[in-house]
KOLTORMAR-713721 format. One record per residue (C-alpha): x, y, z. Coordinates in steps of 0.2 Angstrom, whole numbers, plus 2048, in hexadecimal, padded with zeros to 3 digits. Layout:
N
{rec {X Y Z}},
...
This chain:
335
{rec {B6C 66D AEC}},
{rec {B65 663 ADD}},
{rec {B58 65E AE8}},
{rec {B52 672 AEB}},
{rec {B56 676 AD9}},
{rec {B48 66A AD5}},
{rec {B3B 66E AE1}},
{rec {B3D 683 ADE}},
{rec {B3B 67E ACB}},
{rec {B2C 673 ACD}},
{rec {B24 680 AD9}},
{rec {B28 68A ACD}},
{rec {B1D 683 ABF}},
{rec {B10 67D ACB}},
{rec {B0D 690 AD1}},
{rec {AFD 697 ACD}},
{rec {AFC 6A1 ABE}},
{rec {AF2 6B2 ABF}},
{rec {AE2 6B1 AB8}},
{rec {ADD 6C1 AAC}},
{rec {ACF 6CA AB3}},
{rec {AC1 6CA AA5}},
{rec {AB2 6D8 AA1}},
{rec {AA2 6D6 A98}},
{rec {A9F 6E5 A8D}},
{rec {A8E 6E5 A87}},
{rec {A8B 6F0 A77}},
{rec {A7D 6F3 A6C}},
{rec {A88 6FA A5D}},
{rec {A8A 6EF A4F}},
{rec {AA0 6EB A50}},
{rec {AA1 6F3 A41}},
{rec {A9D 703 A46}},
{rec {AA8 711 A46}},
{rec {AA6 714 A5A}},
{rec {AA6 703 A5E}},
{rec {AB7 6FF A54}},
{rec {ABF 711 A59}},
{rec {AB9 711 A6B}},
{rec {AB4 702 A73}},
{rec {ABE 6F5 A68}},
{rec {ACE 701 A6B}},
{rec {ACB 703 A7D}},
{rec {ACB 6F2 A80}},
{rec {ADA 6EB A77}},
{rec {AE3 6FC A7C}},
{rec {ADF 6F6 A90}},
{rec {AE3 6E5 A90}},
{rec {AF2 6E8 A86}},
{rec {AF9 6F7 A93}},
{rec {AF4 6EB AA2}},
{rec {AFE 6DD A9A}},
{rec {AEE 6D1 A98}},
{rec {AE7 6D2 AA9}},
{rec {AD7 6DA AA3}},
{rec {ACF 6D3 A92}},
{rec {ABD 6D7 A8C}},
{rec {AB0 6CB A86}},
{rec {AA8 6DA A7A}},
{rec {A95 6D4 A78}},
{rec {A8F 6E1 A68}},
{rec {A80 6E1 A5F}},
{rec {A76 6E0 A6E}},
{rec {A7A 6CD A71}},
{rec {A77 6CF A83}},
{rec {A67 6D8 A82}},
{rec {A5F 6E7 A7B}},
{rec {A65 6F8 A7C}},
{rec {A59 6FD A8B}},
{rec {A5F 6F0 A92}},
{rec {A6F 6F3 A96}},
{rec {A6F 6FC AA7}},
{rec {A68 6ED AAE}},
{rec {A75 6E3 AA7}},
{rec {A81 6EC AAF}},
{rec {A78 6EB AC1}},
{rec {A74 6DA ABE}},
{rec {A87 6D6 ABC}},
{rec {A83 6CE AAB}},
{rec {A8F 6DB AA4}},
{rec {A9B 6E3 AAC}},
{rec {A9B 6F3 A9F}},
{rec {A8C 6F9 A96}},
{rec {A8A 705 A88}},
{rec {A7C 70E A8D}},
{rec {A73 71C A83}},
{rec {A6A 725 A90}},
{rec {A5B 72B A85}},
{rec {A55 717 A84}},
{rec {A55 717 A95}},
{rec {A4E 728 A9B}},
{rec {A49 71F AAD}},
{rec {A5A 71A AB1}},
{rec {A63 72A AAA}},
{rec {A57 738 AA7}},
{rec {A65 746 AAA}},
{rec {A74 73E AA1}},
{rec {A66 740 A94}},
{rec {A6C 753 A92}},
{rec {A7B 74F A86}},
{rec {A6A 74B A78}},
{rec {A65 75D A7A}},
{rec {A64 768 A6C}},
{rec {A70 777 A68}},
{rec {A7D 776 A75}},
{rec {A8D 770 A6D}},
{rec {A94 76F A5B}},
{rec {A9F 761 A5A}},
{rec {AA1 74E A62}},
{rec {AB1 753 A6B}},
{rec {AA6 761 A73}},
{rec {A99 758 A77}},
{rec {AA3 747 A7D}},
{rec {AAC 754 A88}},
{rec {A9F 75D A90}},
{rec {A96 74E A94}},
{rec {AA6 745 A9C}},
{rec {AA7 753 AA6}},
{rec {A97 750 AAF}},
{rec {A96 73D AAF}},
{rec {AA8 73A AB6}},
{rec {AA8 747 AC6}},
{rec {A9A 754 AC4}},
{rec {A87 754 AC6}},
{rec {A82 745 ABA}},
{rec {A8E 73B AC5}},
{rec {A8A 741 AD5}},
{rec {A77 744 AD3}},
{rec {A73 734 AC6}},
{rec {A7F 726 AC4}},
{rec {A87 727 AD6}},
{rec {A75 722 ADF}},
{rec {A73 713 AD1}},
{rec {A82 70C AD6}},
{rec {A8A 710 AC5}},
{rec {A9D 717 ABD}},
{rec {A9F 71D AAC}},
{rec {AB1 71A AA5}},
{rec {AAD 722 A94}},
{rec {AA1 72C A8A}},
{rec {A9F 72D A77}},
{rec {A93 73E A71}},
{rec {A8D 73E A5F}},
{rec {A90 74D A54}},
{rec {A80 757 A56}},
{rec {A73 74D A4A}},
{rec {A68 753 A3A}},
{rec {A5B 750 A31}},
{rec {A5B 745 A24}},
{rec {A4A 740 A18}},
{rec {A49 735 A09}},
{rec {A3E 73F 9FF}},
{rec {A3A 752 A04}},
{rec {A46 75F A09}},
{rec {A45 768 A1A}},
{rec {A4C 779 A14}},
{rec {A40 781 A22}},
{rec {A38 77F A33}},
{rec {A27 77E A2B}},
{rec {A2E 76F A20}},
{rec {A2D 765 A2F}},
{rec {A1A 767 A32}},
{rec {A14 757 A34}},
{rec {A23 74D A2F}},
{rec {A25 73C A36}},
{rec {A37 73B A3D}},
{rec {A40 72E A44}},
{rec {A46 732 A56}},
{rec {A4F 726 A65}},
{rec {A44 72F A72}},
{rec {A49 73B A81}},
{rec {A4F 74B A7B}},
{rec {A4C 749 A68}},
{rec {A3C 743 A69}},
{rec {A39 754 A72}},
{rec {A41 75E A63}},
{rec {A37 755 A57}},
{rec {A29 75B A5E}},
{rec {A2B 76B A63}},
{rec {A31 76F A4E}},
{rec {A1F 768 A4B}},
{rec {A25 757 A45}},
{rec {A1D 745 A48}},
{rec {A2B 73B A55}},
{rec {A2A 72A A52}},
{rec {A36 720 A5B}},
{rec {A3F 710 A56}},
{rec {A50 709 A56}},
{rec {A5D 70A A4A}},
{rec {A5D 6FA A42}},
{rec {A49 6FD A3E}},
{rec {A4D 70E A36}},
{rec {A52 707 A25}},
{rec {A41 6FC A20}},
{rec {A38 70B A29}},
{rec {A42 718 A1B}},
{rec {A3F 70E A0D}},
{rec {A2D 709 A11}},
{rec {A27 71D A14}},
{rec {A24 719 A24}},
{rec {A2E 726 A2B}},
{rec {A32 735 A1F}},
{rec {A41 737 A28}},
{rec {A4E 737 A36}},
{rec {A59 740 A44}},
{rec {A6B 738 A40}},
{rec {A7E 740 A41}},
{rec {A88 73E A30}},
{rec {A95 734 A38}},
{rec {A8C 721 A39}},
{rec {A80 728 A2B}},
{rec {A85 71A A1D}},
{rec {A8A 70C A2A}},
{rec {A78 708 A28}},
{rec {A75 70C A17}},
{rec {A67 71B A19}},
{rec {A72 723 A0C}},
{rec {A6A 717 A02}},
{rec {A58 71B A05}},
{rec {A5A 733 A0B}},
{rec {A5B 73F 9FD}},
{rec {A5C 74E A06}},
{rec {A62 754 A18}},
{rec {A64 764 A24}},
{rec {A77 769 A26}},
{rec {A79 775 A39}},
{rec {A6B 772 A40}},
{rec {A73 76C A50}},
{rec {A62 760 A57}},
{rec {A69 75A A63}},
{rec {A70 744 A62}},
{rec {A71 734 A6B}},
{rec {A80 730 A73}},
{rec {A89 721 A7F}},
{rec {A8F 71E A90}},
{rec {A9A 711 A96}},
{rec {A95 70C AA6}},
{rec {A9B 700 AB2}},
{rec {A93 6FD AC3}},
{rec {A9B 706 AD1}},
{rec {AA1 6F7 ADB}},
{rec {AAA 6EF ACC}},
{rec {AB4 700 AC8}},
{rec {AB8 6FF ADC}},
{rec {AC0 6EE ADB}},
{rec {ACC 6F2 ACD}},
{rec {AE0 6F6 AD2}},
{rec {AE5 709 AD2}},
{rec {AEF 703 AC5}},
{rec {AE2 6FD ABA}},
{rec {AD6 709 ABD}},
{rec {AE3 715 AB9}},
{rec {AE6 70D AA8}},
{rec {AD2 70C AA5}},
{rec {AD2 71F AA6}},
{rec {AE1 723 A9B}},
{rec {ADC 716 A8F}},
{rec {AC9 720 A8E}},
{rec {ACF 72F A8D}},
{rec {AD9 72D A7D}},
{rec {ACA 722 A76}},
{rec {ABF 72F A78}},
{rec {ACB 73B A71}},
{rec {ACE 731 A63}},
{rec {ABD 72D A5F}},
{rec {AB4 73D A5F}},
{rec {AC3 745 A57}},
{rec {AC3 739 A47}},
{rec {AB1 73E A45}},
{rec {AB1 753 A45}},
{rec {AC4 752 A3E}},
{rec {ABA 746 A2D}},
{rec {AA8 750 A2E}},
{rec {AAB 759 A1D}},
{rec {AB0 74B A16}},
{rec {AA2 741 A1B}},
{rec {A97 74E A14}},
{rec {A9F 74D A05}},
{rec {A9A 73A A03}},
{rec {A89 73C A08}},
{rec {A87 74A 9FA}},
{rec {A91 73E 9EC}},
{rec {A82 730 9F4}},
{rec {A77 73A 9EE}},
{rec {A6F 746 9FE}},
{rec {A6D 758 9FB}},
{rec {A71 762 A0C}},
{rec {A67 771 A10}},
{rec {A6C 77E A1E}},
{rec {A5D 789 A26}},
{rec {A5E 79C A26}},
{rec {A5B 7AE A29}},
{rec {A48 7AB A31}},
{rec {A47 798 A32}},
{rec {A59 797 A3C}},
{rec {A54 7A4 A49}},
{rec {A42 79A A4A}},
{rec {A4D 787 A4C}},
{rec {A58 790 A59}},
{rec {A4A 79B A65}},
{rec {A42 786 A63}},
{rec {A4E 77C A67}},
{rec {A52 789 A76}},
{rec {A42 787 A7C}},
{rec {A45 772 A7A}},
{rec {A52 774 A88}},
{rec {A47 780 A94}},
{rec {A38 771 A95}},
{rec {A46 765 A97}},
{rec {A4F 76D AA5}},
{rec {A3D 771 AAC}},
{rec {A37 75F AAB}},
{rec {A44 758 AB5}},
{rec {A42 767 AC3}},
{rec {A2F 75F AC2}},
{rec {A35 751 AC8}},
{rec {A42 755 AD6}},
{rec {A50 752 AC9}},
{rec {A5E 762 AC8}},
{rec {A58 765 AB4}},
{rec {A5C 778 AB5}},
{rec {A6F 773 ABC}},
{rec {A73 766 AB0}},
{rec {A71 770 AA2}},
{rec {A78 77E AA8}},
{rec {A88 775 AAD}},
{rec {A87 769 A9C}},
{rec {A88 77A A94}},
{rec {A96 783 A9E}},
{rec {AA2 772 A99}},
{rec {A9D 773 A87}},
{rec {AA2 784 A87}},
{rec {AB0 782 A8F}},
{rec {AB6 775 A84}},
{rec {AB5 77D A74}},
């Protein structure tokens, strides 16, 4: 009897112990950023704390793993095995996912994040675009629709954008940019600041919401408030086969955990937009709205933005005109 006792206790410490299954999450947000602390930092404690420590995250921010175009590859290459990926830097890989930057179409985060999760989780975008790359998104996060903001004359009009050099990400907004007359010059957000301060750009498309995280509060005096120009937004994507091999279980708790990050994420930004506003006006930024003439002007434009982007896609085999009108019926609907 002592005998058995000893070997059912030694088998018992010799027993192999189950190893935690461990995700790469490359991100291009700084970690102090409001979406990546809210969103992809909550999501992955939240996960690994309702799965009892069988899945953990190495989080890879500030693009450490390689640049923001970059990241879909990651994610093929199994370098990462999650990727935030912002379609409108890579317009080859995700030219209809691309739809969420459009102009005019939603007013708030939470109505944007929802109209997009829509498609990208079972409608077009995720039968027609990421299904046939071998991808899965497990979240979305839509910026508040974004404004103008310059460092030294105001745009109280569509003519005051005539010739205006103004930062944009590319994809949709570098189409709105140029369809109100302005110069689109593309770069990414950590050039923005020296290309502020040195008159290089006389201003920017950027939502109120990260506005001071990079200190352009510093350097813009003045900035458009319902314009509604569209934004640049995220997906979280994971390769198909990787979201195949996770447990019911666990996939179960991924989508739970998603759904109240993305809820609690887009809500924390429209449910504090006044207030933000309010700090950008004590920083010293005077906001403008556009009206009577000018506003019906911005809206026929940006209108017409959406028409030539539906119309490029049908150009090239790609369902544009179905996108938008389905990204549109979920925004809608979620309102």
């Amino acid at each position: 009897m002592k005998l058995a006792t000893a070997l059912a206790t030694t088998a018992a410490l010799i027993a192999p112990v189950a190893q935690a299954e461990t995700f790469r999450v490359a991100d291009v947000l700084p970690p102090e950023h409001h979406v990546s602390q809210s969103l992809t930092q909550w999501f992955m404690a939240e996960v690994t704390a309702r799965t009892d420590g069988a899945i953990e995250f190495q989080h890879f921010p500030s693009s450490q793993l390689g640049k923001p175009q970059d990241v879909p590859a990651l994610v093929k290459n199994g370098i990462a095995d999650i990727g935030f990926v912002v379609p409108t830097f890579v317009p080859e890989t995700l030219p209809m996912t691309d739809v969420a930057a459009l102009p005019g179409n939603y007013g708030t985060a939470c109505q944007g994040s929802a109209a997009l999760w829509q498609l990208v989780d079972e409608g077009v975008l995720a039968q027609d675009e990421l299904a046939p790359a071998g991808l899965k998104a497990i979240m979305v996060y839509v910026n508040a629709p974004y404004e103008i903001f310059t460092a030294d004359a105001p745009v109280t009009s569509v003519a005051d954008l005539e010739g205006l050099k103004i930062r944009t990400a590319g994809g949709a907004l570098d189409m709105t940019a140029r369809a109100l007359g302005a110069v689109s010059v593309r770069m990414s957000t950590p050039e923005i600041y020296e290309s502020l301060s040195r008159g290089t750009i006389d201003g920017l498309f950027f939502g109120f919401d990260s506005f001071q995280t990079y200190g352009f509060d510093e350097l813009a005096t003045h900035a458009t408030l319902g314009g509604n120009f569209g934004t640049v937004f995220a997906t979280y994507l994971m390769k198909q086969e990787t979201w195949d091999a996770l447990s019911e279980e666990h996939k179960t708790v991924f989508r739970a955990v998603a759904d109240e990050a993305m809820t609690r994420t887009c809500a924390s930004v429209d449910d504090n937009r006044a207030a933000t506003i309010a700090q950008l006006e004590e920083a010293g930024i005077t906001f403008s709205e556009f009206s009577g003439d000018d506003l019906a002007t911005l809206s026929d434009t940006l209108a017409e933005v959406n028409v030539q982007w539906a119309d490029a896609l049908e150009a090239r085999g790609m369902p544009g005109e179905k996108v938008l009108a389905d990204f549109r019926a979920a925004a809608d609907a979620a309102q």
